[in-house]
C-alpha positions in Angstrom: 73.9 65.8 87.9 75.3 65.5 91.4 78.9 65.6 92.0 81.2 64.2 94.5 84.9 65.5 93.7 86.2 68.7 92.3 89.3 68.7 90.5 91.6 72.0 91.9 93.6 73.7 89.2 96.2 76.2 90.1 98.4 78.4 87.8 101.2 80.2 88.9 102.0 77.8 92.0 103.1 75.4 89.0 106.6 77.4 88.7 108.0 77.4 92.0 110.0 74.5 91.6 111.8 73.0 95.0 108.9 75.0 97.2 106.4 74.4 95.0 104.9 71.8 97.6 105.2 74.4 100.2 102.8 76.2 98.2 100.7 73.2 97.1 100.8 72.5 101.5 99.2 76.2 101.6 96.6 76.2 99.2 95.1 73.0 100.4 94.7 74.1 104.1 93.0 77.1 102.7 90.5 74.8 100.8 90.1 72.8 104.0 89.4 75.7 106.1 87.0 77.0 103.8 85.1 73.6 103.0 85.3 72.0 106.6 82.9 74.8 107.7 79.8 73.4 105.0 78.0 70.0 104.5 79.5 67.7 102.8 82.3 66.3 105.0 85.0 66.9 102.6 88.5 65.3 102.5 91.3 67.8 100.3 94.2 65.7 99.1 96.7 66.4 96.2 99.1 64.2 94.1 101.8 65.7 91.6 100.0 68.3 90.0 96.1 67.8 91.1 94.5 69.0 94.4 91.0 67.2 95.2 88.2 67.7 96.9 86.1 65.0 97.6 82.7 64.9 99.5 81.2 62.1 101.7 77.8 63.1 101.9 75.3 65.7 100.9 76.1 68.9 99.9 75.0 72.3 98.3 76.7 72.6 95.2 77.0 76.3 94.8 77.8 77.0 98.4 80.7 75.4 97.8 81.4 76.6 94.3 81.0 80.1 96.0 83.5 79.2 98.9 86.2 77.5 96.4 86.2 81.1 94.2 87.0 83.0 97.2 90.2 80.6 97.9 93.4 82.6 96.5 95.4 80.5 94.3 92.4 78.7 92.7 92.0 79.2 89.2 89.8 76.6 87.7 87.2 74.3 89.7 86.0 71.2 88.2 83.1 69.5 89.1 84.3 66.0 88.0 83.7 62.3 88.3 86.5 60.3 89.2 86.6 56.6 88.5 88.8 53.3 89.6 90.8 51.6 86.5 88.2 48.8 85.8 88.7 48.0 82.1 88.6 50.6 79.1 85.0 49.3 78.4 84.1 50.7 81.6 86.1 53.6 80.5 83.7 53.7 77.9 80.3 52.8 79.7 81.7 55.2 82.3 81.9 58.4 79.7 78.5 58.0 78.3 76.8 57.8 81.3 78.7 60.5 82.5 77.4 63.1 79.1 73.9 61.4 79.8 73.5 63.0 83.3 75.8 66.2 82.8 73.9 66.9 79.7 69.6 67.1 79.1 70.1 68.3 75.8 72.1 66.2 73.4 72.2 69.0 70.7 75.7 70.1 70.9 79.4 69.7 69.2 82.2 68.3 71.2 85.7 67.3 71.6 87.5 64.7 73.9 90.8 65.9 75.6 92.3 62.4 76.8 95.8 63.0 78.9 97.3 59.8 80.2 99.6 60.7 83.2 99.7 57.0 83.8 102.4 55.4 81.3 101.6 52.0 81.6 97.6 52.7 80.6 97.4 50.4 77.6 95.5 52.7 75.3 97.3 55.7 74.1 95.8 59.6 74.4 94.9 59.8 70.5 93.3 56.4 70.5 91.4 57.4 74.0 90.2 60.6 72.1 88.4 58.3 68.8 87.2 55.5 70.7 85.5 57.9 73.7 84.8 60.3 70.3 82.6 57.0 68.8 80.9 56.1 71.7 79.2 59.3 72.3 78.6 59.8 68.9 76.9 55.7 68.8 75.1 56.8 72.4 73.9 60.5 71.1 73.8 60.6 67.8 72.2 64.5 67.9 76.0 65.4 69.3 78.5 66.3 66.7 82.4 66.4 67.0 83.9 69.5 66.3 87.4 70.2 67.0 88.1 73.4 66.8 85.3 75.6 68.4 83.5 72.6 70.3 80.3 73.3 73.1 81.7 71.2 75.4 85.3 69.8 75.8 85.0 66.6 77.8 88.6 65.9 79.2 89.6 62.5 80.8 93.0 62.3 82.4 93.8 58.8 83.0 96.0 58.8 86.3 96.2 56.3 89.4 92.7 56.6 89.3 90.6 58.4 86.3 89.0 62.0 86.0 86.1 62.5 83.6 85.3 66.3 84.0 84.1 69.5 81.0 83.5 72.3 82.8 85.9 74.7 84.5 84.7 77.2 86.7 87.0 80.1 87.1 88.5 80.6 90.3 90.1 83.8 91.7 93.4 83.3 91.1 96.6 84.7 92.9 98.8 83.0 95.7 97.6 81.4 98.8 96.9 83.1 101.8 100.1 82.9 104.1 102.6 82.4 101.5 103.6 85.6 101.5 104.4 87.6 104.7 102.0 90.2 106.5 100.8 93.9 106.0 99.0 96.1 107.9 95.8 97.7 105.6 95.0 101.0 106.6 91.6 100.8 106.1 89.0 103.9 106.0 85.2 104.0 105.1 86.2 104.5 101.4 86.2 102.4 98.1 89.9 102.2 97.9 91.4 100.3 100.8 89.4 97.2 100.7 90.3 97.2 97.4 93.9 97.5 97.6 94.1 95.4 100.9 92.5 92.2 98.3 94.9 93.1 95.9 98.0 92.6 98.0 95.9 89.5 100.1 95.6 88.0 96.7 99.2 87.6 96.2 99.5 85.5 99.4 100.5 88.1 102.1 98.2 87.8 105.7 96.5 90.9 106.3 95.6 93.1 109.2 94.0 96.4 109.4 93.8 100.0 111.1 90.9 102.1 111.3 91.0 105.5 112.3 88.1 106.8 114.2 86.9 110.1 115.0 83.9 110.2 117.9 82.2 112.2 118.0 82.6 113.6 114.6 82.7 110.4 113.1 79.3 107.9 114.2 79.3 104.2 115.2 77.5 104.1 111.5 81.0 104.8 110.3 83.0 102.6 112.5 80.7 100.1 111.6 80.7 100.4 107.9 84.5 99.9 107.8 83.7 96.8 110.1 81.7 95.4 107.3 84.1 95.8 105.0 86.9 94.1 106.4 84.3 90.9 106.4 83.5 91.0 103.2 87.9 91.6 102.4 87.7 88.5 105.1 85.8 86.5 102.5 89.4 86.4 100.7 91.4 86.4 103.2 90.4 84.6 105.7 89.9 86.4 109.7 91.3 90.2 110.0 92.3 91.7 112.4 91.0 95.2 112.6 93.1 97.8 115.0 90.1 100.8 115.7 92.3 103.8 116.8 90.3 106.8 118.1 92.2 109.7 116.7 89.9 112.3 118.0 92.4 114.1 120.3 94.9 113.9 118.1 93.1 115.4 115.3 91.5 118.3 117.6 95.2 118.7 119.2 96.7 118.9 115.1 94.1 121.2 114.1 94.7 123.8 117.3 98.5 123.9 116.4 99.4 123.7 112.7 98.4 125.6 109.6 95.0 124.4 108.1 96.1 124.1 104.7 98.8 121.3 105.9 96.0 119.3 108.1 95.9 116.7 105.9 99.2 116.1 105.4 100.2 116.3 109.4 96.8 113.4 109.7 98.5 111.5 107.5 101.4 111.0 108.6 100.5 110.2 112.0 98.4 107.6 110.7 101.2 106.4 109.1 103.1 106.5 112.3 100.4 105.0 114.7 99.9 102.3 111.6 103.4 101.4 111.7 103.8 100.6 115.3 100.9 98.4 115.2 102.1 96.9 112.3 105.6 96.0 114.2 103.6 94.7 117.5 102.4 92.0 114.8 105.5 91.3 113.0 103.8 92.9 109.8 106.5 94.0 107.2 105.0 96.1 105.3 102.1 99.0 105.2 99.2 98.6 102.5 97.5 102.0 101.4 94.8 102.8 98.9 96.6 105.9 97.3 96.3 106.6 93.2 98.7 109.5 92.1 96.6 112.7 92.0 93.4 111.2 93.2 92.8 113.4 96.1 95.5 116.5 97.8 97.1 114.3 100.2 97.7 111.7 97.1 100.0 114.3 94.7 103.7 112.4 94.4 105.1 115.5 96.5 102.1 114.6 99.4 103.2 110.8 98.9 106.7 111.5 99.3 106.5 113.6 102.4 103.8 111.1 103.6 106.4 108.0 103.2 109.4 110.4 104.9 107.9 109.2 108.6 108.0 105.3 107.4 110.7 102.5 107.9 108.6 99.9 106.4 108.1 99.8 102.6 104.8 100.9 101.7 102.4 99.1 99.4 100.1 100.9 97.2 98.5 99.0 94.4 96.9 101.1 93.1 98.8 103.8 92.4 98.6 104.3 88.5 94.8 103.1 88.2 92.3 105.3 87.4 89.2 105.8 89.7 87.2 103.5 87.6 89.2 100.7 87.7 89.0 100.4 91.2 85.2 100.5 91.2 85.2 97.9 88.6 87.3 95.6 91.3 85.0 97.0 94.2 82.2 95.8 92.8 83.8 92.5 92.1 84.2 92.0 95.5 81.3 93.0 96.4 82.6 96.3 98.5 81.1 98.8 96.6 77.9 98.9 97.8 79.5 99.4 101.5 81.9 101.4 100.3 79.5 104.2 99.1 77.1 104.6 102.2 77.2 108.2 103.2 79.1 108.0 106.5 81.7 110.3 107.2 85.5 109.1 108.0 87.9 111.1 109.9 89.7 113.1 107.2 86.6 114.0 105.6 85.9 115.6 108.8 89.2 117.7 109.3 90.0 118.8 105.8 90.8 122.1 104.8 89.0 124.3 101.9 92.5 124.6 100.0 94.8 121.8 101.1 98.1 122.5 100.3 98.5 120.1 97.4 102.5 120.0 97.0 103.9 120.1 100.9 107.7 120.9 101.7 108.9 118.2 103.9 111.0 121.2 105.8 107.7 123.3 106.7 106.1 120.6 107.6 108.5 119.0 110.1 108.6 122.6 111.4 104.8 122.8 111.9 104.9 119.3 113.4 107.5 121.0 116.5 104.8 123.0 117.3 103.0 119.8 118.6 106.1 118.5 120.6 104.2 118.9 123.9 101.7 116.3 123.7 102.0 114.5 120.6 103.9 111.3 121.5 101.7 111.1 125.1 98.5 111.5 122.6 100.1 108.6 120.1 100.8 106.4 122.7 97.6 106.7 124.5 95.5 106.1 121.3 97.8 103.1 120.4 97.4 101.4 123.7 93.1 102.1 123.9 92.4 101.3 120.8 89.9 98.4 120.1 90.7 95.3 118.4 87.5 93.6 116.6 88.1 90.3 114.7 86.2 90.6 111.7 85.4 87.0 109.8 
């Protein structure tokens, strides 16, 4: 069956209550963005409740299935027929033909959902459910009724105009994109980061990105790897922004002057640092990391906390209290995995110490940070002002 309209569902956008259409506003220029770039020509409009998208000429249907699931705040997409209000015989006439082309085979059970939105239809929602009931039944008389675990649940909302749909593909879910402030990602090579960066994205907030970047003990392989990521995080999100900061000198200068056991630490939070002023050149008001309690050294609540000490923004970790196969499970439903696991080095593997020191004292390590007074913040600011901006889609 070809199909011209898709009926939007949303969830969560439903509660908002005075700004609810501010949010309604957001999600539909998502869906335009996303559609206006495929065939089809397609027009997104909404009315209390319902966001459509309608085409005006050919299109590939799961191209744009696959687009619509990567749209935050979708939760259902129905491929629907919508119909004017010419008579409930054409109701009728409309219904059957409708289960005639969605449907080769007849063999199933079914229900009719009938919702009239529109008060002054003359034909109430129980009546609308027996008579459409009867004339499939008449039409296809291999289809049973079954009420309480039917096939296929054919729904007809009777509105200014009238929706015949019965499938719901499942959309992604979440807020849309912009609805929610921005954060800068600090993204590595790794299967955590793009993970966390779509979980925070998929509550509305814009994202941008750091990478940290080693030449030449890290190779354009890896650079390019985190690259990749951030377009398939983009997928979600719409165009990143990814900062490439090369932290070479600063991790040689770090590991000349401070107690190997603490490298890690000292990396971090300069990354944190450098992150941070980024962050505040593009008015992002928060920080987004891929840290789990006790995953790694650096990521022991003492190593966090010492870690957060250099930070004024509030830093985001969602996924602090899942376990490591969690977040492989949402890697590989976002298809990150994969990139995620190629065996290219990132800058702390690089640098790390045999036995990291695995619960720091924030006092000895601000006392093995004076020893890189002389050239740390000239180092910083260099690396902040060269660094590459790629815009990754």
């Amino acid at each position: 069956m070809k199909y011209k309209s898709f009926l939007i569902k949303y969830a969560e956008i439903g509660v908002k209550g005075k700004n609810r259409y501010l949010f309604e506003d957001a999600l539909v220029k998502q869906i335009h963005h996303r559609l206006k770039r495929l065939e089809g020509g397609f027009s997104v409009t909404k009315e209390a409740g319902r966001i459509y998208a309608e085409a005006s000429e050919e299109f590939d249907f799961d191209e744009v299935i696959d687009a619509l699931q990567h749209v935050f705040g979708i939760v259902g997409i129905c491929p629907m027929v919508q119909i004017e209000d010419n008579g409930y015989e054409d109701l009728k006439e409309q219904v059957v033909k409708y289960i005639g082309d969605a449907y080769e085979d007849k063999n199933f059970t079914f229900k009719v959902v009938a919702r009239r939105a529109n008060k002054q239809y003359p034909v109430i929602s129980d009546q609308i459910n027996r008579d459409l009931g009867e004339v499939i039944l008449n039409a296809y008389p291999e289809t049973r009724v079954d009420v309480h675990n039917p096939d296929v649940i054919l729904r007809v909302e009777v509105r200014h105009k009238i929706n015949i749909f019965s499938q719901t593909i499942p959309g992604p879910g979440g807020m849309p994109i912009g609805t929610a402030g921005r954060a800068m990602l600090l993204l590595s090579g790794g299967i955590d980061s793009p993970v966390a960066g779509w979980m925070v994205a998929k509550r509305g907030v814009t994202i941008e990105a750091t990478y940290f970047h080693a030449p030449p003990y890290t190779s354009e392989r890896a650079k390019q790897k985190v690259v990749d990521l951030a377009k398939k995080v983009a997928k979600y999100t719409g165009p990143i922004k990814l900062n490439v900061v090369n932290f070479t000198d600063i991790q040689l200068y770090i590991y000349d002057q401070c107690p190997h056991d603490e490298l890690t630490i000292i990396m971090r939070r300069y990354m944190m640092r450098i992150a941070e002023a980024i962050a505040k050149e593009s008015d992002c008001i928060a920080l987004i990391t891929g840290e789990s309690i006790g995953q790694v050294a650096s990521q022991t609540m003492q190593s966090l906390a010492v870690t957060n000490e250099v930070c004024e923004m509030p830093v985001m970790r969602p996924l602090i209290a899942f376990d490591k196969q969690d977040i492989v499970d949402i890697s590989y439903k976002i298809d990150t995995y994969e990139t995620s696991v190629l065996p290219y080095e990132d800058c702390c593997t690089i640098f790390v110490a045999k036995h990291p020191v695995t619960k720091p004292n924030l006092k000895r390590i601000k006392m093995s940070e004076t020893k890189l007074e002389e050239k740390i913040n000239e180092l910083v600011k260099t690396a902040i002002e060269t660094r590459e901006i790629i815009r990754c889609i």
